[in-house]
C-alpha positions in Angstrom: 58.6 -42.3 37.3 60.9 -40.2 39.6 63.4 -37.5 39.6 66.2 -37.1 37.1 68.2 -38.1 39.7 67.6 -41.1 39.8 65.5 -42.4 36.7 64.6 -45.9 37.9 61.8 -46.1 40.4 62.2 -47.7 43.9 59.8 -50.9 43.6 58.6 -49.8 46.9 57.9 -45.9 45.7 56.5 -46.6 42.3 52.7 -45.6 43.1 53.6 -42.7 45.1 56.2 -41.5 42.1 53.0 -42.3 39.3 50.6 -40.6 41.7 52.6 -37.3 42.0 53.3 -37.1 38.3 49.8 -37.5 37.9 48.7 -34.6 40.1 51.3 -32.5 38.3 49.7 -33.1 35.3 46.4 -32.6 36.1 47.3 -29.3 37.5 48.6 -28.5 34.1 45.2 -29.7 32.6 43.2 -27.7 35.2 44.3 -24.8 34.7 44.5 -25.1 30.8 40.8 -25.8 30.9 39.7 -23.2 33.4 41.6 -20.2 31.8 40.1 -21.8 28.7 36.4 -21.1 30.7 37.5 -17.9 31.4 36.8 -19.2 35.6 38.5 -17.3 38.0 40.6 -19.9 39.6 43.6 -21.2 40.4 45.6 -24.1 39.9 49.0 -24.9 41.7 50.6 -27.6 43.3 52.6 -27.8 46.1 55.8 -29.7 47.3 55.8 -29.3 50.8 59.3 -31.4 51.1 60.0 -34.3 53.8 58.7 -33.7 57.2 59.5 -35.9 60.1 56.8 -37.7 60.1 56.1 -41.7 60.4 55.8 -42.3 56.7 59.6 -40.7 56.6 60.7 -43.1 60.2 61.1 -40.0 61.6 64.4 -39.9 60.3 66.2 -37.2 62.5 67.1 -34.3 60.5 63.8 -33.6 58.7 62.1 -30.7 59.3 58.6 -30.8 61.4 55.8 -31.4 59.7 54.5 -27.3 60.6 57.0 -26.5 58.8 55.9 -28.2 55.3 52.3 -26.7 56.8 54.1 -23.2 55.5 54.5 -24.3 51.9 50.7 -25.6 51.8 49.5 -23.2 53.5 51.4 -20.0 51.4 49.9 -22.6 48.2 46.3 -22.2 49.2 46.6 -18.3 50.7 47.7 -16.4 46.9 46.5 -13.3 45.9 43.6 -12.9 43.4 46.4 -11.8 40.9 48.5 -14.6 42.1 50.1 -17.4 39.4 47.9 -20.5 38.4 49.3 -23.6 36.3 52.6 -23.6 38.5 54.4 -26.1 41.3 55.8 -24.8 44.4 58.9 -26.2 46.3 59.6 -26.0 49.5 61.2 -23.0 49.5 58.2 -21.9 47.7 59.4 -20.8 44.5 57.7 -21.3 41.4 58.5 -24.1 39.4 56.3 -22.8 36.1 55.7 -26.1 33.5 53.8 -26.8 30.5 52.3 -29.3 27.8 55.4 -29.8 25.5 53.0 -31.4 22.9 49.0 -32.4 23.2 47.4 -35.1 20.9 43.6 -34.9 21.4 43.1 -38.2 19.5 45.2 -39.9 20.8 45.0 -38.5 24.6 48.7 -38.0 25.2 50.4 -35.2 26.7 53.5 -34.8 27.6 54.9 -32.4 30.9 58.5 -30.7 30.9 59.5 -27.8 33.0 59.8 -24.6 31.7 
């Protein structure tokens, strides 16, 4: 679990890379199922990016952590007509993704970007 990058996980990073994969994921299955309900809402996750912070050591260079703020905060503040079912980066673009194959029986699904 990790970035492309670099495919093998850091022993010490490997429940933080399996928990954001996961969130991604569910995002995707969110907002499947609630544009499947026909409910008005929306879905997205964000990637607010490193902030200085103590669970980065404060390395120097990082941005503050009101900065990433922006990213959440832009996330959580769309318009009603705004996307749903999509990541943000830092830089809040839109990173759109979705299920490359479902398997109901065997509940599998599988993520790529678009």
């Amino acid at each position: 679990m990790g970035s492309f990058g670099k495919p093998l996980p850091d022993r010490n990073r490997l429940a933080y890379s399996t928990s954001k994969t996961a969130v991604n994921m569910m995002t995707v299955q969110f907002d499947m199922e609630f544009r499947t309900e026909n409910w008005n809402i929306k879905i997205n996750s964000v990637n607010p990016g490193p902030a200085k912070t103590y669970m980065t050591n404060n390395k120097e260079g990082y941005p503050p952590p009101t900065q990433a703020a922006r990213a959440i905060v832009c996330g959580a503040t769309l318009p009603h007509d705004g996307p749903s079912g999509v990541f943000f980066d830092p830089e809040n673009n839109k990173i759109p993704c979705k299920l490359l194959v479902r398997r109901k029986n065997l509940n599998q699904s599988w993520l790529i970007p678009v």
